[in-house]
N, C-alpha and C positions, 0 to 999 in steps of 0.2 A: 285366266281360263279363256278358252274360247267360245264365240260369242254361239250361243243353242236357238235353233231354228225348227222350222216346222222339220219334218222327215229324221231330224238326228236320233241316236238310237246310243242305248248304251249306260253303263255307269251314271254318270253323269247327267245323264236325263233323270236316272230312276231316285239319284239324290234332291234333283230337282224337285220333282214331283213327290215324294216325301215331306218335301221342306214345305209347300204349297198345300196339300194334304195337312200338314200339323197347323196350320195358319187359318182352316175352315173352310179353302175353295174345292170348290166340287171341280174333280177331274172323271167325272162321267160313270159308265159303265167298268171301263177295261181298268182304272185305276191305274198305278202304280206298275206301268207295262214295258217303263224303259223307251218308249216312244214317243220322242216328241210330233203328238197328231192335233187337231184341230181343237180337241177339248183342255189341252195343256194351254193350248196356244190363248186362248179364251180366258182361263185362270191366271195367267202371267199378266193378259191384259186387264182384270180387272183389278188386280194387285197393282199394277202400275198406275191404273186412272183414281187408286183410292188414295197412294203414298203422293201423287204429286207428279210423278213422270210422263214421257214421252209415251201413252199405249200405242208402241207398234209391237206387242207380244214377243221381241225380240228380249233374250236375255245376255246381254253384255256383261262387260263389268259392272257398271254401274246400279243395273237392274237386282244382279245376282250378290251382290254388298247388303242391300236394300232387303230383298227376302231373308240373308244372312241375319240381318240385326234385329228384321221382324219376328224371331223365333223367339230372341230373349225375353224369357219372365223375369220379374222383380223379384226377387232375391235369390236367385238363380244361381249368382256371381255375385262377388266384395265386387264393389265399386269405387275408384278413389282415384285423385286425379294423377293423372300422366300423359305420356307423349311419346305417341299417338293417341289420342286421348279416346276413354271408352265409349263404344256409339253403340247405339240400341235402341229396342220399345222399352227394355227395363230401364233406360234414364231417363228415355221420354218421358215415363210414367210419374217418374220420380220427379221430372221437372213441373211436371203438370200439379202434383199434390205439394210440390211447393210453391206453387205458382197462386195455388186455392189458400194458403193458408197466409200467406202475403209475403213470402220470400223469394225475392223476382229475380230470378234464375236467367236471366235475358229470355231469349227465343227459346220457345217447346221444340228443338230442334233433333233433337239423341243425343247430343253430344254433351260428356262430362268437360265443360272446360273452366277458366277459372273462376268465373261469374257462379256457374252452378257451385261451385265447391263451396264459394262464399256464402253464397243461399245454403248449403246443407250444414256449413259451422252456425250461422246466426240459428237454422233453426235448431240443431243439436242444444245449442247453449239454451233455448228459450223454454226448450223438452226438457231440462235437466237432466240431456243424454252427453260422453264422454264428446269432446271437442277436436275432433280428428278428420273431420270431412269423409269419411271409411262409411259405406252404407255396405249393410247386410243385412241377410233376412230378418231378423230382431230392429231394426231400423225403418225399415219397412211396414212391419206390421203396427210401429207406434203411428209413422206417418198415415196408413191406414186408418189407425184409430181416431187422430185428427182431422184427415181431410173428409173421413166421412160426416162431420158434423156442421161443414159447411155447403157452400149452395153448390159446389163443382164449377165452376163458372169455367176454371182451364185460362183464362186470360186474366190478366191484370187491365185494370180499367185504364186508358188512356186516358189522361186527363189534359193532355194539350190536343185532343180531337185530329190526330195524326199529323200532325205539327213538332217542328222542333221549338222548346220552349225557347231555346237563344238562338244567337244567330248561326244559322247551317254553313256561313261562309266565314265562320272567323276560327276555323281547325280544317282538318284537312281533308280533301274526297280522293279518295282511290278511284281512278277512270281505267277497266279491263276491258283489252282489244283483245278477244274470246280467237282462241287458235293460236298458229305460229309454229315454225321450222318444220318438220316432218306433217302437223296436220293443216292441212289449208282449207278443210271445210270444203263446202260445194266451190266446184271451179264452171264457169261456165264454158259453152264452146269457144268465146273469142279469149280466152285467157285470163277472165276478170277472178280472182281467187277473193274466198269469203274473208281468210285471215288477212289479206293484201287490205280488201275495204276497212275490216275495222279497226286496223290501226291505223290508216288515214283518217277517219274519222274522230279515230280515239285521240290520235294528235293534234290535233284541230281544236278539239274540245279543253284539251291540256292548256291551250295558250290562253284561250278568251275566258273559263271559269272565274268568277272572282272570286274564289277561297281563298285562305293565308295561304294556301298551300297546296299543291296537287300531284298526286302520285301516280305514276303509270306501272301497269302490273308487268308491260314489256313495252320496247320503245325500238323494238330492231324487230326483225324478221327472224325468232327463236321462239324455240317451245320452252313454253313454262307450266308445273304442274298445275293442277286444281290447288291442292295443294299448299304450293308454295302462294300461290297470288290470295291466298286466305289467311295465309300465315304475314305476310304483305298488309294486308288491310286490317288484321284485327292487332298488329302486334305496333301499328301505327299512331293508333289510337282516333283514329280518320275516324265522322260523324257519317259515311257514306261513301256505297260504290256506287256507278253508275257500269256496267259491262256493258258492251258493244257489242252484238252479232245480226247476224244477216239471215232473211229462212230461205228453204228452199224446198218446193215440193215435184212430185213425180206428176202432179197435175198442173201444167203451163197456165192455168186461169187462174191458180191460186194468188191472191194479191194479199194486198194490206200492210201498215203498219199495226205490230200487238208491243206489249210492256206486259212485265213479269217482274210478280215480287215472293216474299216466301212466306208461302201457306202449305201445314202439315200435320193431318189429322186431326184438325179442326181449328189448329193455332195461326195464327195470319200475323205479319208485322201488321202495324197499324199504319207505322211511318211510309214502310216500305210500298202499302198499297195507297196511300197520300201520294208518293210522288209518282207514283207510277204511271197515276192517272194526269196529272200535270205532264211529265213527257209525252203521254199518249196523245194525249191533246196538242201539244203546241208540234209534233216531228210530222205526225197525221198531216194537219193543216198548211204546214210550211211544204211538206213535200206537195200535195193535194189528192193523196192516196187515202184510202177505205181506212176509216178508223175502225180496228178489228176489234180492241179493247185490252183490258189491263187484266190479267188472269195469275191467281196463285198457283205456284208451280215449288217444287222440290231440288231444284238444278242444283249443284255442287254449289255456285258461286254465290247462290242464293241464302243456301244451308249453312255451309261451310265459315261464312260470316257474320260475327255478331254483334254486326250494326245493319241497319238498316241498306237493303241493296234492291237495285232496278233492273234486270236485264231488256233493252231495248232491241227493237228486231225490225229496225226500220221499213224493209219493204223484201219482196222474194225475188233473188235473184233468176229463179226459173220464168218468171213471168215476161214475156217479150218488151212489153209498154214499161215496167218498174226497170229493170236492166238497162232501159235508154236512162233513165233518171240515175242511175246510178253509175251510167259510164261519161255522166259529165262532170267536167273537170272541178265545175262547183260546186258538186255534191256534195262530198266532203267536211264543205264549211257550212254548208246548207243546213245539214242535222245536226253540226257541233253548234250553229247558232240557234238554232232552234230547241235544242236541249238546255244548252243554258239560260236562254230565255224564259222558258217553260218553271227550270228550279229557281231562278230570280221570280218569278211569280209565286212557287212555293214559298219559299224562306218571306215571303212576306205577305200571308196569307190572302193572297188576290182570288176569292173561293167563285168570284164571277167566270174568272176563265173557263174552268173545268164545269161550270153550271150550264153553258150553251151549249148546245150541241154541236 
């Protein structure tokens, strides 16, 4: 679809605004008027800042997935695993009440994949319900009947304190240089392209990591889906992504490095926000840019995988002063050494690092 702006008018507005209307946001006075005005624009943005996204009230693909899968109720639809696998608030939901009752479904993510199916046989068998992984509304409402007798907690208690209990460097880390072929992210005026930088980066990072083993989600100058680089990293069996991107804003003082891990609707990695704050710290420090901080966000590559992942954003290319730092030639090595130094300080619990300011 095409991506719906302030002024658009039409069909597709009035589905919009429907779909946002059935979900609780207040679209004002005029309602459901086919026009996308100020008060839609307001309600996209606070659906985006509550799921985890980007609030610039813009609805893209990604935004309008997102209100799509927010409509489903729990038992609404049979649920069972496949491929493209089912995404929703009704498996969130479902993740979440097996999550309460101690069948650990990985990440509260929507997505049915094969971890949750495993969680919905173990508790089927424990319900003395048929052992099919198939949820339906009768399935539902047992899980109902159980989760309500516990505390709702929605997480499972980390017990290694966001830590990996073995070593993070003896299986593999998926390393994603975010962009490629047709999309190249912010290009500045002297030529410097966002996908250019992180896969110099992400290369860099590729050699010096010491895992058994390292994986790049692309290694040339091509596009690769969301998608696929998810299908990459979870089908790997990798303890860890680390993606590589670059910010850029419409305001030239915008500075800083930030890190992103995956927080969604109230569910957070634990791991993912461990290291996140370890990168933020040692990229921050080694560049000697504004530590902006480590924030839960919903990003596909964050979502979409079910291990623990980092999205890094070293510094903004729009910024005059970060753009010098990023057009020298030893930039490059500069945050791959400083990233991997950072998760060698994770993987071996060095909790002084991240305690200084």
């Amino acid at each position: 679809m095409r991506t719906l702006r302030i002024g658009d008018r039409g069909r597709e507005v009035v589905d919009l605004q429907t779909r946002l209307q059935a979900l609780g946001l207040d679209l004002g006075n005029r309602g459901m008027d086919g026009v996308f005005g100020p008060r839609s624009r307001l309600a996209v943005k606070t659906f985006q800042r509550d799921i985890g996204l980007s609030a610039n009230g813009l609805v893209d693909g990604i935004s309008w997935r997102e209100i799509v899968e927010a409509g489903y109720r729990p038992g609404g639809r049979l649920l069972y695993l496949r491929q493209p696998p089912f995404r929703g608030a009704d498996v969130a939901e479902l993740q979440k009440m097996l999550n309460d009752l101690g069948f650990d479904p990985g990440a509260v993510n929507g997505l049915l994949d094969a971890r949750t199916a495993r969680a919905i046989r173990d508790f089927q068998k424990n319900a003395g319900l048929v052992v099919d992984a198939v949820v339906d509304a009768a399935t539902f409402k047992v899980l109902y009947t159980y989760a309500g007798q516990t505390l709702g907690t929605h997480q499972l208690p980390d017990k290694s304190g966001g830590y990996f209990p073995e070593d993070l460097f003896s299986g593999t880390i998926v390393v994603d240089a975010a962009h490629g072929g047709r999309k190249r992210g912010h290009v500045t005026g002297t030529g410097v392209s966002e996908a250019g930088l992180n896969l110099a980066v992400a290369q860099e990072l590729a050699q010096i990591l010491p895992a058994r083993e390292v994986l790049l989600t692309r290694s040339d100058d091509e596009e690769v889906s969301s998608a696929d680089r998810a299908f990459l990293a979870n089908s790997s069996g990798a303890k860890m992504v680390v993606s590589i991107h670059h910010a850029a804003h419409h305001t030239p003082s915008a500075c800083g490095t930030a890190s992103f891990y995956f927080e969604r609707l109230g569910y957070q990695s634990h791991r993912g926000q461990m290291a996140a704050a370890y990168v933020q710290k040692g990229v921050s420090r080694a560049l000697g840019t504004c530590d902006v901080g480590e924030f839960g966000r919903s990003y596909d590559i964050l979502r979409e995988t079910n291990i623990p992942a980092v999205v890094l954003e070293p510094l903004f290319l729009t910024n005059p002063r970060e753009l010098d730092l990023a057009s020298d030639p030893y930039y490059p090595a500069t945050v791959a050494e400083a990233v991997a130094g950072a998760l060698e300080l994770y993987a071996g619990r060095d909790a002084a690092f991240i305690a200084v300011g």
